[in-house]
C-alpha positions in Angstrom: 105.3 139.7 95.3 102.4 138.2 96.8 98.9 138.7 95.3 96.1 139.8 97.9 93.1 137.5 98.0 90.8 138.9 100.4 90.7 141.7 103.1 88.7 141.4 106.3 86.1 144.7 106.8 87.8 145.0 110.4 91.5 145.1 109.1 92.8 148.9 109.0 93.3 148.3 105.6 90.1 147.8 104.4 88.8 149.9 101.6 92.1 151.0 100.7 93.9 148.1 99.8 91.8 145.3 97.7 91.6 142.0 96.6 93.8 142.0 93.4 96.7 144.5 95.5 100.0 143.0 95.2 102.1 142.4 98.7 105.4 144.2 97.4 107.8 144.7 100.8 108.0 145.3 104.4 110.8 147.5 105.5 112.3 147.4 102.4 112.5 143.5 102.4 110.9 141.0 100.0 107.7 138.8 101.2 108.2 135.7 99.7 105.2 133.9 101.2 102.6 134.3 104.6 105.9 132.6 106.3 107.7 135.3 105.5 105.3 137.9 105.8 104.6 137.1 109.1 107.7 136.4 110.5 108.8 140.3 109.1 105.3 141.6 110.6 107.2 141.0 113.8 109.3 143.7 113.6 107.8 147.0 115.8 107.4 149.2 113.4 106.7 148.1 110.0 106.3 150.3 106.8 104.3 147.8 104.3 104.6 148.4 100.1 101.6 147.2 98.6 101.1 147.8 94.5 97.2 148.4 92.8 96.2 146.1 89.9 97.8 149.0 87.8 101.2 149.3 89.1 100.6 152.6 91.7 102.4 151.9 95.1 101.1 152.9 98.5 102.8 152.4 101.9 101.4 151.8 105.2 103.0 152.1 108.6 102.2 150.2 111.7 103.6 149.6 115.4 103.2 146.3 117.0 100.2 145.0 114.4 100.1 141.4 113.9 98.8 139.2 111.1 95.6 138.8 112.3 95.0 142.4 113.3 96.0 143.1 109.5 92.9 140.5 108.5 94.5 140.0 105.1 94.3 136.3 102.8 97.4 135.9 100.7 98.3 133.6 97.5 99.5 130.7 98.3 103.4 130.3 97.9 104.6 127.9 95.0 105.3 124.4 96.6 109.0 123.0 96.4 108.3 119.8 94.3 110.9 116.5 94.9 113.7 116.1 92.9 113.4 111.7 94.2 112.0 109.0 92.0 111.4 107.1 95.5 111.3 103.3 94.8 107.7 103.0 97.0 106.6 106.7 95.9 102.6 106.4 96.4 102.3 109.3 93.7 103.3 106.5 91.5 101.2 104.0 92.4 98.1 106.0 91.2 95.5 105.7 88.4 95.4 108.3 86.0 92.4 111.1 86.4 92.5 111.7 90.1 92.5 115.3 91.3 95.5 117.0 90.8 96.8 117.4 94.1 97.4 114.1 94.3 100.0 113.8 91.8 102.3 116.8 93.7 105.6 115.4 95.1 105.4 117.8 98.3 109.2 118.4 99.1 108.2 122.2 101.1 109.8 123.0 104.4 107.4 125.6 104.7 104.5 123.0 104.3 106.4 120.5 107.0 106.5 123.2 109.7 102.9 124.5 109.1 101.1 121.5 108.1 103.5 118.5 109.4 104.2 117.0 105.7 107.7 115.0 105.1 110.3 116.1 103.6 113.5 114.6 102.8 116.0 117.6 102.6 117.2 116.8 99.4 116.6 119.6 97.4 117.3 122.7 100.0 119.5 124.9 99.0 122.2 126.4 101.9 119.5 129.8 102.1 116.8 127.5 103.0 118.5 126.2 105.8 119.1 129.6 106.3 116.3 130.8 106.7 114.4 127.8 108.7 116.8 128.8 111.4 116.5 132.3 111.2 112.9 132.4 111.1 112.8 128.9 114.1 111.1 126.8 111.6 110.6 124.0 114.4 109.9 121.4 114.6 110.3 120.0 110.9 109.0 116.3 109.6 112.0 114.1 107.7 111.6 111.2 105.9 115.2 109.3 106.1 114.1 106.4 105.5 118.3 105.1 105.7 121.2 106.9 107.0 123.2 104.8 105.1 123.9 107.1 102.1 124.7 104.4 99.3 121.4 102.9 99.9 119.8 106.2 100.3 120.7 106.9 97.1 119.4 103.7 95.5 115.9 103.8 97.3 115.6 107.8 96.2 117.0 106.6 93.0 119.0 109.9 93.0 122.8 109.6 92.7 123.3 113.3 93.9 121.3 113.0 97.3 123.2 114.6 99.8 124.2 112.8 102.9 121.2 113.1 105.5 123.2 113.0 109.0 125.2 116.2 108.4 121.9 118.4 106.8 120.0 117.2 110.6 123.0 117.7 112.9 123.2 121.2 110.9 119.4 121.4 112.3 119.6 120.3 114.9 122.6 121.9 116.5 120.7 125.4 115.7 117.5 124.6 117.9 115.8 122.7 115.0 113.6 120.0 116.2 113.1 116.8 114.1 110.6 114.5 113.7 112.0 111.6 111.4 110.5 108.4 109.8 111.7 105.5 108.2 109.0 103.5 105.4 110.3 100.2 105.9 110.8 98.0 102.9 111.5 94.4 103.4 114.6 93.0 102.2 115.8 96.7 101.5 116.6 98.9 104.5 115.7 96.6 107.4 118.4 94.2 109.3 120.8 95.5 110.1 120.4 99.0 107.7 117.4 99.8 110.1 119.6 98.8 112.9 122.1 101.5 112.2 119.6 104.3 110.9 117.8 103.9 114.2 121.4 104.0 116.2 122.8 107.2 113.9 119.4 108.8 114.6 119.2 108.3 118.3 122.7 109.7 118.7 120.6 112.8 117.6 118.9 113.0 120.6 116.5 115.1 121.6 117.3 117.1 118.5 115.7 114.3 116.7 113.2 113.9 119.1 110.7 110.7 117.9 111.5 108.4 114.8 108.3 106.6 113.3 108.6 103.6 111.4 105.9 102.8 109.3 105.1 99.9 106.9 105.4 100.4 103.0 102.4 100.7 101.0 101.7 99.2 98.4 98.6 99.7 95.8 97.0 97.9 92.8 98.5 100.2 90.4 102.4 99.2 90.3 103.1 97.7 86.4 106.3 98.7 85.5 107.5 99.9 89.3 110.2 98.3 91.2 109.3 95.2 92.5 108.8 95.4 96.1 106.4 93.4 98.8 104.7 93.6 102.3 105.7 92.9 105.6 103.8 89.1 106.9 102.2 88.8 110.0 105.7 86.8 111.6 107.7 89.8 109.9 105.8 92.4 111.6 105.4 90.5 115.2 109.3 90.6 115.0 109.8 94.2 114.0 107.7 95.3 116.9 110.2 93.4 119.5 113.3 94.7 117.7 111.8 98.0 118.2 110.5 97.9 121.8 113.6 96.1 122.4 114.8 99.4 121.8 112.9 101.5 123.4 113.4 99.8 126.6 117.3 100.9 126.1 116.1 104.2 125.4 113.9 104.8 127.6 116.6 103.9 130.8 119.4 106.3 128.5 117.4 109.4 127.0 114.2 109.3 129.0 112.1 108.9 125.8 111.7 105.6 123.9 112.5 107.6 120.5 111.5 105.1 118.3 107.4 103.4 117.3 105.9 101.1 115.1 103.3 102.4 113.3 100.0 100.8 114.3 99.7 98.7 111.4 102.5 96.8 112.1 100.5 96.1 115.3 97.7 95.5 113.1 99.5 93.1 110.8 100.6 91.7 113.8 97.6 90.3 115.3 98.9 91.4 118.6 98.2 94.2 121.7 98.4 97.5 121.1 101.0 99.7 123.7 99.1 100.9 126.1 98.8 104.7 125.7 101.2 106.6 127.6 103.9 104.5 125.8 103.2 107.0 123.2 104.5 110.0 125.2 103.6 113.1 123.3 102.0 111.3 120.6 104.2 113.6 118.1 103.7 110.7 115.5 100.0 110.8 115.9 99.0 111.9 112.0 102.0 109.4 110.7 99.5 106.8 112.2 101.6 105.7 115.2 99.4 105.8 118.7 96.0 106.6 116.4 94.4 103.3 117.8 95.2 103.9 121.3 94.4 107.1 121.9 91.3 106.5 119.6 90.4 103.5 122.4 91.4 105.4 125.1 89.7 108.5 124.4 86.1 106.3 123.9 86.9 104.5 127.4 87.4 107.7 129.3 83.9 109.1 127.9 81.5 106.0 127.6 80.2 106.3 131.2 78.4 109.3 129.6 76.9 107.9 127.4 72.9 108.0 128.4 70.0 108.2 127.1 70.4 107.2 123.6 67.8 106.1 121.2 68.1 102.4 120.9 65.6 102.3 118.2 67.7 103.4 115.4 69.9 101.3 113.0 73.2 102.4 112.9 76.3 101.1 110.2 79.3 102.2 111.2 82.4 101.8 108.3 85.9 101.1 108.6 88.6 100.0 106.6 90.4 96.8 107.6 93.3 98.1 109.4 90.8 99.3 111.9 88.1 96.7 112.2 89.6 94.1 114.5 90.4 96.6 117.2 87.0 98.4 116.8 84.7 95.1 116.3 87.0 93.7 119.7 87.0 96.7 122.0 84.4 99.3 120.9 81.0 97.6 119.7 80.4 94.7 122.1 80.1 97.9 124.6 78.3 99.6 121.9 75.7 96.5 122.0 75.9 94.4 125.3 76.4 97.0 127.5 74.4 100.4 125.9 71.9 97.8 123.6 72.5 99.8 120.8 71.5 98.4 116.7 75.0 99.1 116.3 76.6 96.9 112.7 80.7 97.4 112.0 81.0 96.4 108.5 84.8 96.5 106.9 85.2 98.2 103.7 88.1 96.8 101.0 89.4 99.1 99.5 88.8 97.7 95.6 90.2 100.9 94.3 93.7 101.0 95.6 93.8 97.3 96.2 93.1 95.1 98.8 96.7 95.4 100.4 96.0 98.9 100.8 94.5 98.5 104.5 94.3 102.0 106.3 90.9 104.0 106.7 92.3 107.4 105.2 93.2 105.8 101.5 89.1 104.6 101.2 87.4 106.2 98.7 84.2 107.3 98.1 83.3 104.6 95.6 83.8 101.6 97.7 82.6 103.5 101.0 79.2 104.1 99.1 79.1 100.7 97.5 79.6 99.0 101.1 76.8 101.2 102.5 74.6 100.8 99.2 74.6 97.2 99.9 72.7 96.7 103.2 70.8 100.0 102.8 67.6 98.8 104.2 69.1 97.4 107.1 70.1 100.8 108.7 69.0 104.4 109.1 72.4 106.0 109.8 75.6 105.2 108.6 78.9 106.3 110.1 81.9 107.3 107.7 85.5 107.3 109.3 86.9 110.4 110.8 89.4 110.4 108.3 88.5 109.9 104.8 87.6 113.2 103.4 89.8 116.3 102.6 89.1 120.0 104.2 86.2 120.7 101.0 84.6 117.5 102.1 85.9 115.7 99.2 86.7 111.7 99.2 90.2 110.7 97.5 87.7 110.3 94.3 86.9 113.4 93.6 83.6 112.1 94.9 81.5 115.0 97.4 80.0 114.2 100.8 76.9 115.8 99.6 77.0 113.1 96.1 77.6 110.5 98.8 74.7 111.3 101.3 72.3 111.9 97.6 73.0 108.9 96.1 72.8 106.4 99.2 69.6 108.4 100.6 69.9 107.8 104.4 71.5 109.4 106.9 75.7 110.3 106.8 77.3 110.9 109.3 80.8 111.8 109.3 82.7 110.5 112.9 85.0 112.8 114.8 88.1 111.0 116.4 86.3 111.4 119.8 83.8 108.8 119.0 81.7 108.9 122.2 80.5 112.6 121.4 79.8 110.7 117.3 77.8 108.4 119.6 76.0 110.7 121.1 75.1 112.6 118.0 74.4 109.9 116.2 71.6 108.2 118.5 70.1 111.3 119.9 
């Protein structure tokens, strides 16, 4: 049964079933969540069981009506937690007293096909691969990490993991896309492991249709943890030519080069980004793979229209360090020489996770105010990255937008990914 949270005033149903009304059935089938329930709304004709606060049932009927014709809010479904103990888990590499979402071990299919969250199949029982076939669940986020089971098993720390290739051929071979990623521990399941997990994976093709590999992170907060380190500059320049090494091959066999670095390898690096229709259909985009080209691309395309801007007003625009080089090298000296813009790019540490801790999204709201605190005179504006508050315009600190822009006093702004149009707001 799923509770009913709100009823729009233009669904059919308003004013006879409530906030409070219980979601029993529709044609005589359960509704386990709003997966479910809309994937049974489908149906023609529908004959929907709802139950009052006190236990009196009601039925509706409907022809072709669909879930937004209905206009009703439903609870959200319990998530499926993880049954790992993953050796780089960031859930455990957290201080105590952070908001509680962040201590959830997402492992929810549901949450991977409407929200693109990874999942590593481990705890799915044969009725929920069931079901994400029956109801095309596509396409699905995996983290594999190694498709070398042994090892699997060590980095999940879980001796009952069940072999990963048969669970995505299983997907696959029923219209399931994948897209897979592999967090890449040095010294663990690189060599020649990653060599094989990228070869078994490929063979998978286009069922698995991209493969991310992304950098492990590390924080502050890792007493007691398995002991594990970063990738060095020469260790990530030679990652990215075994993997575009590879997509070469790939490329001239599949059509697709399947497999990318995330961009901090690039960053770490020191080298050139890909340019940006390398990335294809940038389906790796929110796993950080392609977010600095199309991010460049995207300004480059709309600069030209970029007129009549105030250059009066002081602008601080902040960034973590991951960021900064390519922004401080391809974005402001436009910005200044060209536009004359008081435009400042200042890098902000990130003192609460740790310094190695290097992408934009994992700043709080502490270190982002204390950065901003510091040269307040200096500026009128300041810019905060696109990506560093949640959907209730919260920081990873618990820490508001609106505590932010009282305590610092001047003018937040809060970029978009299309930074031209943040321009434009910005120094109207």
């Amino acid at each position: 049964m799923l509770k009913i949270l709100s009823v729009d005033s233009d669904s059919p149903l308003s004013g006879q079933v409530c906030p409070g009304f219980k979601l029993i059935s529709i044609n005589g089938e359960k509704v386990r969540d709003a997966i479910d329930f809309q994937f049974k709304l489908a149906e023609d004709h529908v004959n929907i069981l709802f139950a009052d606060p006190q236990g009196n049932e009601v039925v509706f009927q409907f022809e072709d009506i669909s879930t937004a014709e209905l206009g009703l809010t439903l609870e959200d479904h319990k998530v499926i937690q993880c049954n790992n103990d993953c050796i780089f888990c960031f859930v455990d590499q957290q201080p105590k007293g952070m908001r509680p979402a962040l201590y959830v071990r997402d492992e929810d299919f549901r949450l991977s096909f409407t929200h693109g969250n990874y999942i590593t199949l481990s705890n799915l029982s044969d009725k929920h691969f069931e079901r994400i076939v029956q109801q095309r669940l596509s396409p699905l986020y995996v983290s594999v990490h190694t498709t070398d089971d042994k090892l699997r098993r060590r980095m999940f720390r879980n001796e009952k993991l069940p072999p990963i290739l048969p669970r995505l051929k299983y997907l696959t071979d029923n219209g399931i896309a994948v897209h897979a990623q592999v967090v890449l521990c040095p010294d663990i399941n690189d060599g020649k492991a990653f060599e094989q997990t990228v070869s078994d994976l490929s063979s998978l093709y286009p069922g698995v249709r991209t493969l991310a590999v992304v950098p492990v992170g590390l924080t502050k907060y890792r007493t007691g943890l398995t002991k594990l380190r970063g990738y060095t500059p020469d260790e990530a320049e030679e990652l990215i030519d075994r993997v575009e090494s590879r997509q070469i091959a790939f490329f001239k066999a599949l059509g697709s080069r399947f497999v990318w670095p995330a961009d901090e390898f690039y960053v770490l690096a020191g080298g050139e980004f890909p340019r940006h229709h390398t990335y294809e259909e940038m389906s790796q985009f929110e796993n950080g793979v392609g977010m600095v080209s199309e991010f460049v691309t995207s300004f480059n395309r709309r600069r030209s229209r970029l007129r009549g801007l105030n250059k009066r007003k002081r602008v601080q625009f902040l960034t973590g360090s991951s960021a900064h080089t390519f922004l401080s090298d391809l974005v402001m000296p436009y910005l200044r020489e060209r536009l004359g813009l008081k435009a400042s790019l200042h890098q902000v540490s990130n003192r609460f996770w740790g310094e190695t801790v290097t992408v934009t999204g994992l700043l709080t709201g502490q270190d982002l105010l204390a950065r901003a605190q510091a040269e307040k005179s200096k500026f009128d504006t300041v810019v905060l990255p696109p990506n560093c508050l949640n959907k209730d315009g919260l920081f990873l600190d618990d820490m508001s937008l609106e505590q932010f822009r009282s305590a610092l006093g001047n003018e937040v702004v809060v970029s978009s990914y299309n930074l031209a149009a943040t321009i434009r707001e910005v120094y109207s």
